[in-house]
MOPAC internal coordinates of N, CA, C and O (Angstrom, degrees):
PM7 1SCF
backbone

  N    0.0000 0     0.00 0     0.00 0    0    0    0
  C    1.4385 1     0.00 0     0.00 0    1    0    0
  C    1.5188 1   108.79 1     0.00 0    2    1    0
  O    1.2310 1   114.51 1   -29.29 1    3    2    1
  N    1.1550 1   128.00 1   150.71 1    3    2    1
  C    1.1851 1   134.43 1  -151.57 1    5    3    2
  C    1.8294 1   105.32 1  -148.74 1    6    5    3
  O    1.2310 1   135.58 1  -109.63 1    7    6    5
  N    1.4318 1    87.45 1    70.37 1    7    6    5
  C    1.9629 1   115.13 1   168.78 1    9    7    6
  C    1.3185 1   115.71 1   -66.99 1   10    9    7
  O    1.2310 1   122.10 1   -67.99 1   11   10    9
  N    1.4232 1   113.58 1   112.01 1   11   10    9
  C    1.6335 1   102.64 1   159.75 1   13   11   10
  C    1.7049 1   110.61 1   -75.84 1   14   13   11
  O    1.2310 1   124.43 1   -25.11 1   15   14   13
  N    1.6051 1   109.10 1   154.89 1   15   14   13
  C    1.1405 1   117.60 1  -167.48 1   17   15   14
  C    1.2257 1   120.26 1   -60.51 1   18   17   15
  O    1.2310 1   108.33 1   172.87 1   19   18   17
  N    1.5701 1   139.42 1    -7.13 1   19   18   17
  C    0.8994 1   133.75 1  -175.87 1   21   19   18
  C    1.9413 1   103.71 1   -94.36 1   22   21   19
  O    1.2310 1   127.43 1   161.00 1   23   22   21
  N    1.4642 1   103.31 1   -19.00 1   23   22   21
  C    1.4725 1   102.45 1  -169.40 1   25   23   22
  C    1.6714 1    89.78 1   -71.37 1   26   25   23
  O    1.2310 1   119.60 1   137.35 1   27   26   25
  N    1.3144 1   118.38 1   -42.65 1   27   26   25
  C    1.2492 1   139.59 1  -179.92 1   29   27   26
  C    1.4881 1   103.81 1   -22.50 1   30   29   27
  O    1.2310 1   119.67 1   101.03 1   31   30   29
  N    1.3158 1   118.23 1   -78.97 1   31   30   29
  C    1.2384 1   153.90 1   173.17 1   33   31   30
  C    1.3673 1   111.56 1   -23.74 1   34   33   31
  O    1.2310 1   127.40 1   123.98 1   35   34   33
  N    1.3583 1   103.37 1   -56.02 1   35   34   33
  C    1.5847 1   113.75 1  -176.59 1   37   35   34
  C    1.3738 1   116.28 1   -88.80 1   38   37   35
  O    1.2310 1   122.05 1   170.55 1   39   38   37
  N    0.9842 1   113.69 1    -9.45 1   39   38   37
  C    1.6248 1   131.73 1   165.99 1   41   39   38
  C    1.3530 1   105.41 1   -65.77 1   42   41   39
  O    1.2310 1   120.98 1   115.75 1   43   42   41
  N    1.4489 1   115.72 1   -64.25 1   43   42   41
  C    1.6065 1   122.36 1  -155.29 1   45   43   42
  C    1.5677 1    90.08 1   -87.49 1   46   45   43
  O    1.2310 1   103.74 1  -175.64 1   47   46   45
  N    1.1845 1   147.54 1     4.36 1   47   46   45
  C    1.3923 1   148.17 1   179.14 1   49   47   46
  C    1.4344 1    92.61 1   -97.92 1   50   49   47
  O    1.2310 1   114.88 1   122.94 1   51   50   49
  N    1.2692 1   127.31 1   -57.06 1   51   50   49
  C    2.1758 1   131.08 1  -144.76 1   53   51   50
  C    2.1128 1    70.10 1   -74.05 1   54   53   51
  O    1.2310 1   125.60 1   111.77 1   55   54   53
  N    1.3025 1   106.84 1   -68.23 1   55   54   53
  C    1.6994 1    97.67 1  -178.26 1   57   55   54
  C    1.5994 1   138.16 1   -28.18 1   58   57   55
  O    1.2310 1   130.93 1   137.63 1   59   58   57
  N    1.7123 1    96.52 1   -42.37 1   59   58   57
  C    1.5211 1   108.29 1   170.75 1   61   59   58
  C    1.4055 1   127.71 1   -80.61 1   62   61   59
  O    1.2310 1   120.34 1   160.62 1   63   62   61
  N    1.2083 1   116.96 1   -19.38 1   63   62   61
  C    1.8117 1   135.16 1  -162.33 1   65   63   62
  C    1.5122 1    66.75 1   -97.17 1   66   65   63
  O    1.2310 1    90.29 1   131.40 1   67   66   65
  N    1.0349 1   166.86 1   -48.60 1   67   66   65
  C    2.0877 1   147.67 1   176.00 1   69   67   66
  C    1.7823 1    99.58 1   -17.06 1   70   69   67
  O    1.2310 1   136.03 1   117.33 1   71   70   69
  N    1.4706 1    86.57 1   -62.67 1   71   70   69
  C    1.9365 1   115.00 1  -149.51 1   73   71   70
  C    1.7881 1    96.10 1   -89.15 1   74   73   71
  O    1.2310 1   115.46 1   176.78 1   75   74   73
  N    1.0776 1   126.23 1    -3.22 1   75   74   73
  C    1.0859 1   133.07 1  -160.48 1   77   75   74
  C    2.1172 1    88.24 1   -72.08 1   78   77   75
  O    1.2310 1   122.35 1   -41.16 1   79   78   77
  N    1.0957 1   113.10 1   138.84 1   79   78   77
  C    1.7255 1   118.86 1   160.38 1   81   79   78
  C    1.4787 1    97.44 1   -76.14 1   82   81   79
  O    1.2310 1   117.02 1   -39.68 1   83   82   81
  N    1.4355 1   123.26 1   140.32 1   83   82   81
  C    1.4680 1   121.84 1   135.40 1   85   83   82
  C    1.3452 1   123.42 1  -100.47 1   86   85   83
  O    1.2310 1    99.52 1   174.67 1   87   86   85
  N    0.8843 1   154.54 1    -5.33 1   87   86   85
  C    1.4232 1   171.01 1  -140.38 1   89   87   86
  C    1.5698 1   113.03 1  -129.30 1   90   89   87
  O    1.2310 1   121.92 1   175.03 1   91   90   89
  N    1.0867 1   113.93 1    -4.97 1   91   90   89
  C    1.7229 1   115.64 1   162.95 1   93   91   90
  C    1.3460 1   119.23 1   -49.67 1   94   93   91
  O    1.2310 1   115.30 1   -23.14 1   95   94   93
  N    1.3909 1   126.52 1   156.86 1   95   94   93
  C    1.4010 1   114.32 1   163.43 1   97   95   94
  C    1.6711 1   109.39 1   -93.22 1   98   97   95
  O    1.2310 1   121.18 1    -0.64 1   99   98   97
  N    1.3599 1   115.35 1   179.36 1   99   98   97
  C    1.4254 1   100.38 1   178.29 1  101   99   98
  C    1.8273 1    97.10 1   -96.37 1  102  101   99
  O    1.2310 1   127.45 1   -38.11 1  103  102  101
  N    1.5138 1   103.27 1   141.89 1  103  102  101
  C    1.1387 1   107.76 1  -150.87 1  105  103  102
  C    2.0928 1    81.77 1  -125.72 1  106  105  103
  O    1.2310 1   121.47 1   -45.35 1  107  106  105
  N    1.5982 1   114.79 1   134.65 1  107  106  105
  C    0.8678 1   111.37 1   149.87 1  109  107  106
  C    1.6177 1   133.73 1  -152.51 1  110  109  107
  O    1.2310 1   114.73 1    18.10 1  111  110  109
  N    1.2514 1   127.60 1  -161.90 1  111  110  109
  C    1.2369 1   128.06 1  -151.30 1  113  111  110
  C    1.9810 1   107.01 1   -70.53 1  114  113  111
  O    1.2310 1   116.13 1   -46.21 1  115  114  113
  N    1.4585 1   124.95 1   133.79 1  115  114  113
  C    1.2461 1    76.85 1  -162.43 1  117  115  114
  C    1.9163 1   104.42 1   111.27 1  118  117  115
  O    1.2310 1    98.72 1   131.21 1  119  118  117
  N    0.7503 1   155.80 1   -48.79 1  119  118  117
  C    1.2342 1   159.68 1  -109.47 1  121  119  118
  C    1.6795 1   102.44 1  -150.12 1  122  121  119
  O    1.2310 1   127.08 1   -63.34 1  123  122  121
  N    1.2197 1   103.99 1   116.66 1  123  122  121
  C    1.8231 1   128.11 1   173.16 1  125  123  122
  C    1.7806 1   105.27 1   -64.39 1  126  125  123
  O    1.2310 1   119.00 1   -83.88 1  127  126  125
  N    0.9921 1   119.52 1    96.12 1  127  126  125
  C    1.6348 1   109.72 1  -177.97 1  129  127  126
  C    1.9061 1   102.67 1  -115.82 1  130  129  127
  O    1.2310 1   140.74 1    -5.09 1  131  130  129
  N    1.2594 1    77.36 1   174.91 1  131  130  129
  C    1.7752 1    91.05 1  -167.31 1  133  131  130
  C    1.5244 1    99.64 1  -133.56 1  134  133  131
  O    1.2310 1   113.86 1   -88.82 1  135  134  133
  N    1.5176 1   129.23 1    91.18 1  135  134  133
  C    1.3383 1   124.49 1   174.23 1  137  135  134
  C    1.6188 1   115.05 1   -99.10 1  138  137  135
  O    1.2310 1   129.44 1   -45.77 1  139  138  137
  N    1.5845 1    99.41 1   134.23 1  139  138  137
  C    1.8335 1   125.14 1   162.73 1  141  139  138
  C    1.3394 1   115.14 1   -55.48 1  142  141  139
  O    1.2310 1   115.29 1   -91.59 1  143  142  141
  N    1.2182 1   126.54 1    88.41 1  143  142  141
  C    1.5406 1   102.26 1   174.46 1  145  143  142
  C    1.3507 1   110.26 1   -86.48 1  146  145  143
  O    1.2310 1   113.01 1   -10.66 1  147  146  145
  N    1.3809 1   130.82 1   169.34 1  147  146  145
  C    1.8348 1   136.80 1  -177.02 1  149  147  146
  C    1.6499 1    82.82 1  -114.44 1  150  149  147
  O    1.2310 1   120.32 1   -61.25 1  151  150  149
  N    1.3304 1   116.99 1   118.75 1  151  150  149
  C    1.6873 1   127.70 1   176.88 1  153  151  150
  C    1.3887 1    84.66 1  -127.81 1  154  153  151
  O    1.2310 1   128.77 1   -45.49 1  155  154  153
  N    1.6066 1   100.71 1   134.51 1  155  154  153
  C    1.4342 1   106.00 1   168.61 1  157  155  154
  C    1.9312 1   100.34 1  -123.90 1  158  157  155
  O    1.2310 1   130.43 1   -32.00 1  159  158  157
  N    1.1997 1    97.48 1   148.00 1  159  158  157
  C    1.5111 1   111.08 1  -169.27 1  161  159  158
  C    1.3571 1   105.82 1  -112.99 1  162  161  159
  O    1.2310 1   104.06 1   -84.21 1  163  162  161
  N    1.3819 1   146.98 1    95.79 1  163  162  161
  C    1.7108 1   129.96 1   172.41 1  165  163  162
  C    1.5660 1    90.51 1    68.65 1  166  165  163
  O    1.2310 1   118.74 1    55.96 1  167  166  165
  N    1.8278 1   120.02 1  -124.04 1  167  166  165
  C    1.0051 1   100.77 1  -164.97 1  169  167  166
  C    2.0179 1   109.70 1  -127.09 1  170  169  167
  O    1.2310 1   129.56 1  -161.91 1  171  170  169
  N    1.4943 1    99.17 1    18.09 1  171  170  169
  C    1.4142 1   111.51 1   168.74 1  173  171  170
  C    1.8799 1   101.92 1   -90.22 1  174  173  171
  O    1.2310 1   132.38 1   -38.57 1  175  174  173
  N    1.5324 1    93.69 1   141.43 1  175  174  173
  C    1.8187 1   100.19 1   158.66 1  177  175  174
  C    1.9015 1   102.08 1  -109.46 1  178  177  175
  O    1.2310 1   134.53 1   -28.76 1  179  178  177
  N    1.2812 1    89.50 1   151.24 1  179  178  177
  C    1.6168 1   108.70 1   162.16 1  181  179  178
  C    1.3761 1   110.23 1  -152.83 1  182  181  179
  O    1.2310 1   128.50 1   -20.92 1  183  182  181
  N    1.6654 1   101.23 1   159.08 1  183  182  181
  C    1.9997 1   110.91 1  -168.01 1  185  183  182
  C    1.6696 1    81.21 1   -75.58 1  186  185  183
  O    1.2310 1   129.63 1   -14.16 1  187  186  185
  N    1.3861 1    99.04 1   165.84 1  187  186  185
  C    1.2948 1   126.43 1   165.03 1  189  187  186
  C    1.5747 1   130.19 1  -112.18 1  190  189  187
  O    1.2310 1   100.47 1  -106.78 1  191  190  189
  N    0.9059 1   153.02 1    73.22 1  191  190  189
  C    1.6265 1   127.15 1  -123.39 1  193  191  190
  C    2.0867 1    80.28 1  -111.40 1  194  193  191
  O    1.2310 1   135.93 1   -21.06 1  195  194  193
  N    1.8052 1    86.77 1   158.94 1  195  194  193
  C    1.5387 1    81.80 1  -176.43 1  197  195  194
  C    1.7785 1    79.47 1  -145.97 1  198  197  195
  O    1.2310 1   124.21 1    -1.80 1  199  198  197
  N    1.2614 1   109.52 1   178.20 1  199  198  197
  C    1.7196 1   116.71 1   168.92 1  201  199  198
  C    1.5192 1   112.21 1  -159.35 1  202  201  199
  O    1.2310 1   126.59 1   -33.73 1  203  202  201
  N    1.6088 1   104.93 1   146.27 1  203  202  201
  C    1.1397 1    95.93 1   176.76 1  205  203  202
  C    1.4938 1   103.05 1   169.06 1  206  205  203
  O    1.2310 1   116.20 1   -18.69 1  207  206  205
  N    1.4365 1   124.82 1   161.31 1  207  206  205
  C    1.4707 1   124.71 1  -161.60 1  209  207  206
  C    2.1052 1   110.93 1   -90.00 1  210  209  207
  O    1.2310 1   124.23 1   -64.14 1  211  210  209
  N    1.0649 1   109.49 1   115.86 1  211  210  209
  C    1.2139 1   117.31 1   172.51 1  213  211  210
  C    1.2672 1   123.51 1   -41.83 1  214  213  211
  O    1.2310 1   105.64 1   -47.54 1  215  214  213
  N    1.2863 1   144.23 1   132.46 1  215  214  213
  C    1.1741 1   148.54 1  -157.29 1  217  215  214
  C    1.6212 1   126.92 1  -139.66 1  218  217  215
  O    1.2310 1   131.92 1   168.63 1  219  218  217
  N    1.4204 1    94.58 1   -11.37 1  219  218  217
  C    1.2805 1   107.18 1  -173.53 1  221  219  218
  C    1.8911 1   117.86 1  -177.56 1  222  221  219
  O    1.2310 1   124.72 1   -81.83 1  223  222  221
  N    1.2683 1   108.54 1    98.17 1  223  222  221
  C    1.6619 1   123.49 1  -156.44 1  225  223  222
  C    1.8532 1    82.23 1  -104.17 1  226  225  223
  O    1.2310 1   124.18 1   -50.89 1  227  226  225
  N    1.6358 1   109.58 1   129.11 1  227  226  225
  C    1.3598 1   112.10 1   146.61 1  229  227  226
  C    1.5318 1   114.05 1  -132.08 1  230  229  227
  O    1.2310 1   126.77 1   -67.33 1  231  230  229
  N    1.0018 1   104.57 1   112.67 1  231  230  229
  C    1.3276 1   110.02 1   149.26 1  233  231  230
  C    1.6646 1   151.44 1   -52.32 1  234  233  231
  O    1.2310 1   123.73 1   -71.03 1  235  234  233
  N    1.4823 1   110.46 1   108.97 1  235  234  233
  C    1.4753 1   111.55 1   177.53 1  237  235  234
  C    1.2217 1   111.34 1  -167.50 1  238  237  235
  O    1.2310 1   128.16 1  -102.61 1  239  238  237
  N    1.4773 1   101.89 1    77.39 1  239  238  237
  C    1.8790 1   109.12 1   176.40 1  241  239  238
  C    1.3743 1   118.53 1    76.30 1  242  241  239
  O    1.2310 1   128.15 1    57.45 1  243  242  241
  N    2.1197 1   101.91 1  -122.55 1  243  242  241
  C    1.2627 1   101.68 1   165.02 1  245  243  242
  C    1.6616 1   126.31 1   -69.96 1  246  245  243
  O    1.2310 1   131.38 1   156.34 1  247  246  245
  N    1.2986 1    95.63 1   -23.66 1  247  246  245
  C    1.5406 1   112.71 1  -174.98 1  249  247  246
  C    1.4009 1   134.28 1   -73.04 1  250  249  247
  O    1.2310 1   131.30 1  -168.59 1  251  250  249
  N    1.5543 1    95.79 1    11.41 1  251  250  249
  C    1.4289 1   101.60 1  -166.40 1  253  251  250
  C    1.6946 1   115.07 1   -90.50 1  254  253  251
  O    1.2310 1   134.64 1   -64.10 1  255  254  253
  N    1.7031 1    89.30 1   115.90 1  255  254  253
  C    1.7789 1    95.16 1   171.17 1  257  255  254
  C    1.3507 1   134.67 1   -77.65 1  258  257  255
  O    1.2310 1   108.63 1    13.06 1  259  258  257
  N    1.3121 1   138.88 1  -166.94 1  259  258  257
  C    1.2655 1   142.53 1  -174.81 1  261  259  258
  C    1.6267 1    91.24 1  -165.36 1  262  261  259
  O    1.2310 1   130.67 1   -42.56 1  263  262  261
  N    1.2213 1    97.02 1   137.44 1  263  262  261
  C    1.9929 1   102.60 1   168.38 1  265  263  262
  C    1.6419 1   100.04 1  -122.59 1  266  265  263
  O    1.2310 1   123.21 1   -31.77 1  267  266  265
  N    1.2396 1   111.46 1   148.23 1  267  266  265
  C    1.1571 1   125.48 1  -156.95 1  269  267  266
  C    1.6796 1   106.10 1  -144.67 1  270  269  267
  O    1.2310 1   127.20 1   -56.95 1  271  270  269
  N    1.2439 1   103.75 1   123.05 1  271  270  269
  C    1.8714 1   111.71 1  -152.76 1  273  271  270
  C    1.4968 1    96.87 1  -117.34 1  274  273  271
  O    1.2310 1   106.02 1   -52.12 1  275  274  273
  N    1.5093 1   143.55 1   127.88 1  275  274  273
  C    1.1756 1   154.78 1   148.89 1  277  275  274
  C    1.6073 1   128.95 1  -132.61 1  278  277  275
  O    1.2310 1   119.53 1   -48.97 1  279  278  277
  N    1.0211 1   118.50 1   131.03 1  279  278  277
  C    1.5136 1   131.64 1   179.72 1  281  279  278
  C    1.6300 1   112.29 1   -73.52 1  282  281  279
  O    1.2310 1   118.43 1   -70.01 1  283  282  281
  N    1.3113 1   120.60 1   109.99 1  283  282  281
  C    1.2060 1   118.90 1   171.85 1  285  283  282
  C    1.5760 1   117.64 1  -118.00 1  286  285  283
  O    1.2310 1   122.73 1   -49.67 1  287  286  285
  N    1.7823 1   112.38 1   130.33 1  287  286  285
  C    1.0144 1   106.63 1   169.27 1  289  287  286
  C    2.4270 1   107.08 1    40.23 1  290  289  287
  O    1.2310 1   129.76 1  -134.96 1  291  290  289
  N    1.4482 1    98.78 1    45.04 1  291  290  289
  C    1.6021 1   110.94 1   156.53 1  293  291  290
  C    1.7710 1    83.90 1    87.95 1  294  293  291
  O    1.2310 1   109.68 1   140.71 1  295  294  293
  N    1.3880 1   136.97 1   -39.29 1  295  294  293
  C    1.1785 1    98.13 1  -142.61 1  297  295  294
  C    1.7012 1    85.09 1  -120.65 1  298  297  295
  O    1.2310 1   122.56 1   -26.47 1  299  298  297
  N    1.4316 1   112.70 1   153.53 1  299  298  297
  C    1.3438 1   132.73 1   179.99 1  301  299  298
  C    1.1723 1   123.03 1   -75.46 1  302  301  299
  O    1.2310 1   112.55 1   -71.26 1  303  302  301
  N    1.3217 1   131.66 1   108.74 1  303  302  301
  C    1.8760 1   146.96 1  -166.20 1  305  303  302
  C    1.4100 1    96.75 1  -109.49 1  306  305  303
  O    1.2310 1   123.88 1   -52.32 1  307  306  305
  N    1.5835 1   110.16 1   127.68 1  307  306  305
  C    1.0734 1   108.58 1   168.29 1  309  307  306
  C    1.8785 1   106.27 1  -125.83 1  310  309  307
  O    1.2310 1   123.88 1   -22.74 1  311  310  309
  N    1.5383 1   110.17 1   157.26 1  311  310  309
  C    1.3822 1   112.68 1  -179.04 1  313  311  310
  C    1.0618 1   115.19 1  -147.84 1  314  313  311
  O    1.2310 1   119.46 1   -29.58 1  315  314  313
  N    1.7688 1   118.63 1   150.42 1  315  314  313
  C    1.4563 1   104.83 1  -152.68 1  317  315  314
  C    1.4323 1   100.64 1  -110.97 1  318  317  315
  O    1.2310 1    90.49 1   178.04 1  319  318  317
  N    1.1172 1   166.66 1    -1.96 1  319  318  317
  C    1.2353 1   155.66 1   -65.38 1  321  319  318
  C    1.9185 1   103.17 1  -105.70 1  322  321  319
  O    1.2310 1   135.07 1   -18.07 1  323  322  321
  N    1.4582 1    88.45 1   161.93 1  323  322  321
  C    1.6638 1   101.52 1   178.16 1  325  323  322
  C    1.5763 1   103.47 1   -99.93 1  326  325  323
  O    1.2310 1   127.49 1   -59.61 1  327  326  325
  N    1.7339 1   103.20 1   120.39 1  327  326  325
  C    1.4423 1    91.22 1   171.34 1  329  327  326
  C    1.3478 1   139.91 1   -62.44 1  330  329  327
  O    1.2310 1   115.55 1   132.48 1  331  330  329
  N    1.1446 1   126.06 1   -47.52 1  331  330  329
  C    1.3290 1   151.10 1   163.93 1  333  331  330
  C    1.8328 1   118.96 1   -47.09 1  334  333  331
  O    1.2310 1   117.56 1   169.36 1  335  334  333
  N    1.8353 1   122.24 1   -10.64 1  335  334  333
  C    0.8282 1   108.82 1   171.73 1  337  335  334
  C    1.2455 1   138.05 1   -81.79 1  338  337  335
  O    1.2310 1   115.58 1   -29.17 1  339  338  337
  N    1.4659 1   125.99 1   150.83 1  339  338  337
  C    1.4613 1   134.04 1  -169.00 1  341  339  338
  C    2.1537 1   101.65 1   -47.68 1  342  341  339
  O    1.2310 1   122.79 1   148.31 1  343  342  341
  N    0.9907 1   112.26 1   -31.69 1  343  342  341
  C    1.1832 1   106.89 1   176.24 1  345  343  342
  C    1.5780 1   136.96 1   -78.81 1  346  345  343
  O    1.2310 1   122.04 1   148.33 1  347  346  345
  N    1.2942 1   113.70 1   -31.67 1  347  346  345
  C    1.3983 1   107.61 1   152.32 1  349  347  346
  C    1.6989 1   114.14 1   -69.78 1  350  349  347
  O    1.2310 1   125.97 1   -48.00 1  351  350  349
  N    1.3467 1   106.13 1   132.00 1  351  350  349
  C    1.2431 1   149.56 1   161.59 1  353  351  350
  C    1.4570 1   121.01 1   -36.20 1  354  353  351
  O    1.2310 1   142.07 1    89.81 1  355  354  353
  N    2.0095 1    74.74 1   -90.19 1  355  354  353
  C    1.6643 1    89.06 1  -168.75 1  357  355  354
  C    1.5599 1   105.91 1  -137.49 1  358  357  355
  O    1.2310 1   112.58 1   -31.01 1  359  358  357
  N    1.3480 1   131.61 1   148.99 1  359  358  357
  C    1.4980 1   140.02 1  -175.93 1  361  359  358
  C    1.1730 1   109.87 1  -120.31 1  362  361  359
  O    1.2310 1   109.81 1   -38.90 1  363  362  361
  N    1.4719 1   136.72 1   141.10 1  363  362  361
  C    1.2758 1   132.91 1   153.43 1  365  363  362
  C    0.9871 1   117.25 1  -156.90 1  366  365  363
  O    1.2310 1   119.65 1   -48.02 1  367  366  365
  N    1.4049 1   118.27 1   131.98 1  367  366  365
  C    1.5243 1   121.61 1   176.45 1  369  367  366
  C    1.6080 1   113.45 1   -83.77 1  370  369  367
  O    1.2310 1   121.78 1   -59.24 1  371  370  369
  N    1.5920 1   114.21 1   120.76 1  371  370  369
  C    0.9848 1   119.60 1  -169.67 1  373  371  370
  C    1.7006 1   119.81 1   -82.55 1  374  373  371
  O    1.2310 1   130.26 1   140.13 1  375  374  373
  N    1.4648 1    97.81 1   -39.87 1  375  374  373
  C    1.8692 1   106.39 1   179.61 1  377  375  374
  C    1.8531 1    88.15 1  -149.76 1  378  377  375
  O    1.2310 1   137.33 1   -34.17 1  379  378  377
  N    1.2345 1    84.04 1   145.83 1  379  378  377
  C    1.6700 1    94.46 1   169.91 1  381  379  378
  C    1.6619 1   110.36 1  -119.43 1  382  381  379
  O    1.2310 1   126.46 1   -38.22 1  383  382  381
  N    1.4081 1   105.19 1   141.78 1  383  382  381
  C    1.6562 1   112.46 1   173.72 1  385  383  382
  C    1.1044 1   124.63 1  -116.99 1  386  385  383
  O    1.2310 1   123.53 1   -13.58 1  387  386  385
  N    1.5355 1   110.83 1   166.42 1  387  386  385
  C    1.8354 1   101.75 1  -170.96 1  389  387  386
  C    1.4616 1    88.42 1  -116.84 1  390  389  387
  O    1.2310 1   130.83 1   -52.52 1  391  390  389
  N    1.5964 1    96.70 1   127.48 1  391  390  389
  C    1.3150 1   122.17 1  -167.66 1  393  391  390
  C    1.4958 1   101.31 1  -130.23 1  394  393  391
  O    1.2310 1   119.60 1   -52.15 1  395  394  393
  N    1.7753 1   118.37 1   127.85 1  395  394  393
  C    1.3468 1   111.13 1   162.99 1  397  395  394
  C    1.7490 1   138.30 1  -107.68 1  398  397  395
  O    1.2310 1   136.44 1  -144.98 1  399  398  397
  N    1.8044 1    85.77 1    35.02 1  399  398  397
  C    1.6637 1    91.63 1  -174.93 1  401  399  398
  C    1.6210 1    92.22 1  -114.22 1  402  401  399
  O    1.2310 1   117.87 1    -2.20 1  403  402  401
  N    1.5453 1   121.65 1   177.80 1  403  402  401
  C    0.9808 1   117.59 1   162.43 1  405  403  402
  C    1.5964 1   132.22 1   -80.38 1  406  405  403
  O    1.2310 1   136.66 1   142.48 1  407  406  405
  N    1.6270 1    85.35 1   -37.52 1  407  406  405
  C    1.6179 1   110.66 1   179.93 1  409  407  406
  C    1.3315 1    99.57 1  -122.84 1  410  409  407
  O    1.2310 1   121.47 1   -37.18 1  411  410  409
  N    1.4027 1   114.79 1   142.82 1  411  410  409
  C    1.8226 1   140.36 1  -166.12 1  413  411  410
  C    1.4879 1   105.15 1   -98.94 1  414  413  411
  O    1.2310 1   118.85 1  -167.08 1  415  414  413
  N    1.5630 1   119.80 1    12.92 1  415  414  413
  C    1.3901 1   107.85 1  -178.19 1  417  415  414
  C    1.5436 1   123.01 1   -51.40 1  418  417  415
  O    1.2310 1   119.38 1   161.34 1  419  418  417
  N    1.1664 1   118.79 1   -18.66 1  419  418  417
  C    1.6443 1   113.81 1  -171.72 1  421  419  418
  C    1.6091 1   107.75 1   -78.31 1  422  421  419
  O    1.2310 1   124.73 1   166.31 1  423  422  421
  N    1.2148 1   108.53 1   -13.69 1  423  422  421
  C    1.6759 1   110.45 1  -179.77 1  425  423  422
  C    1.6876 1    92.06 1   -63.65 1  426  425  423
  O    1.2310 1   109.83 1   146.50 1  427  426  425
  N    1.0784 1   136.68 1   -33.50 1  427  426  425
  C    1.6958 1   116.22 1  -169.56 1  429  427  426
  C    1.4168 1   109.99 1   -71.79 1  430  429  427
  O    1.2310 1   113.34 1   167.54 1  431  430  429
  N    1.4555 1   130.19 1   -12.46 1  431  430  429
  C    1.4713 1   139.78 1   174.98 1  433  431  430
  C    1.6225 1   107.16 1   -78.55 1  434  433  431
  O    1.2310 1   115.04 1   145.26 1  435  434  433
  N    1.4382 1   127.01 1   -34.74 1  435  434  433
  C    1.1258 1   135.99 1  -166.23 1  437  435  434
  C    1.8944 1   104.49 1   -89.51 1  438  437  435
  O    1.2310 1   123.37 1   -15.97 1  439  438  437
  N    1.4209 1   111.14 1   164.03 1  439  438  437
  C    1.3230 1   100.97 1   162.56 1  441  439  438
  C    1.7110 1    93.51 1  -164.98 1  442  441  439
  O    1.2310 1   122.64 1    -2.92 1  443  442  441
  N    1.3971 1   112.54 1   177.08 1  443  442  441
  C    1.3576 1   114.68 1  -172.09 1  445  443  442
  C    1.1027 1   129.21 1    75.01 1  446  445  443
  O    1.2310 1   116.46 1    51.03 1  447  446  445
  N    1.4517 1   124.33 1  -128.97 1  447  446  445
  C    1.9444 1   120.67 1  -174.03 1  449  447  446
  C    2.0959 1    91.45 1   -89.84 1  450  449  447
  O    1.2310 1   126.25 1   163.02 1  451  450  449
  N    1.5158 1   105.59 1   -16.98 1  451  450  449
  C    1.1696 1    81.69 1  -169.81 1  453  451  450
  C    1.5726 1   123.44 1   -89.10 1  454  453  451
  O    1.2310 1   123.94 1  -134.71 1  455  454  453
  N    1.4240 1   110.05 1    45.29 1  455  454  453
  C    1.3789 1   124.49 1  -152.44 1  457  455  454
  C    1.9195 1    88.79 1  -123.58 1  458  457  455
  O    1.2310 1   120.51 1   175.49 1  459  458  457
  N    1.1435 1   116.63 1    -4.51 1  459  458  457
  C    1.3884 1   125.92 1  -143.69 1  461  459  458
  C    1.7242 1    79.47 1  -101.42 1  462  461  459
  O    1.2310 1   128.22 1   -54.67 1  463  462  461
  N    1.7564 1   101.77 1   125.33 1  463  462  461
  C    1.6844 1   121.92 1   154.58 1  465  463  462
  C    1.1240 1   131.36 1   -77.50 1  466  465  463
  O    1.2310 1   106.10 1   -22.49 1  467  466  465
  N    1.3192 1   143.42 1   157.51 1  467  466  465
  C    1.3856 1   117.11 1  -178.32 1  469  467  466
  C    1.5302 1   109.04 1  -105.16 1  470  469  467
  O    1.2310 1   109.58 1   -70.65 1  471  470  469
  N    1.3246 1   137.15 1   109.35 1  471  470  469
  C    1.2914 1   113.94 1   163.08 1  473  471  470
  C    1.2761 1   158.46 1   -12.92 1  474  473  471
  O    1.2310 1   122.01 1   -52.17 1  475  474  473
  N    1.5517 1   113.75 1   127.83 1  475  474  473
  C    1.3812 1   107.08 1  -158.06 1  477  475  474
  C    2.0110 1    92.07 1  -120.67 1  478  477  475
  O    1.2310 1   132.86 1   -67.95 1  479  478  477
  N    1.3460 1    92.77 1   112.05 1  479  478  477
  C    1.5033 1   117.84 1   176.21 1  481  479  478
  C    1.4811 1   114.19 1   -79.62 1  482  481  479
  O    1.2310 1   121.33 1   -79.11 1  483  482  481
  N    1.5014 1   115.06 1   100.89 1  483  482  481
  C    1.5253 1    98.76 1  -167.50 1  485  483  482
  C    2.1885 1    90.47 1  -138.89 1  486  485  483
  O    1.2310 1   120.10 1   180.00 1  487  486  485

C-alpha cells in the first residue's frame, strides 16, 4: 500500500487516541506528585506509590514522559515514567510551584533547604 505521509500520520494518531488516558490530571513542571505504580510479585499485584517533584515534562501524545526527582536517605533518585501506561494506577498532584524554567535540572547540584520551591497558590 502506498500511504502518503500525512495519511500516515493520521493513521498512527486514530490508533494512539485508543491508548490515550483521559483522566490524568494536568501535571506540570514544578509540581509535587504522588504516583500508583501496578508491581506485580510471582502472581499477586499491588500499587506502589512513590513521590517526588517533577523536573522534566516532555510532551508527545502517547509518549509523553514526566521525570520525577527525590532524595533518599542523602542520595538523589531520579525516574522517568510514561504517562499513558497501563501500569500506573493512580496520579496526583500534591502541591504545585511557581517555577520559571522549563526543565529543573539545576536541582541535582543543590541539596538541603535549598532544594525548596515556592508555592504556587492558585
Amino acid at each position: 500500500m502506498n500511504f502518503s505521509s500525512k495519511s500516515r500520520q493520521d493513521l498512527i494518531s486514530l490508533i494512539e487516541s485508543k491508548y490515550l488516558k483521559l483522566d490524568l490530571p494536568k501535571v506540570s513542571v514544578g509540581d509535587t506528585v504522588r504516583i500508583g505504580i501496578l508491581i506485580q510479585e510471582g502472581n499477586k499485584q499491588r500499587t506502589q506509590f512513590s513521590e517526588g517533584v517533577v523536573i522534566c515534562k516532555k510532551n508527545f501524545g502517547i509518549n509523553t514522559t514526566i521525570t520525577v526527582r527525590r532524595v533518599m536517605q542523602g542520595i538523589g533518585v531520579e525516574k522517568v515514567y510514561l504517562l499513558n501506561s497501563p501500569r500506573i494506577k493512580q496520579l496526583s498532584v500534591m502541591r504545585s510551584s511557581r517555577v520559571r524554567r522549563a526543565k529543573l535540572y539545576y536541582l541535582r547540584k543543590l541539596s538541603g533547604k535549598a532544594t525548596r520551591l515556592k508555592q504556587k497558590f492558585s
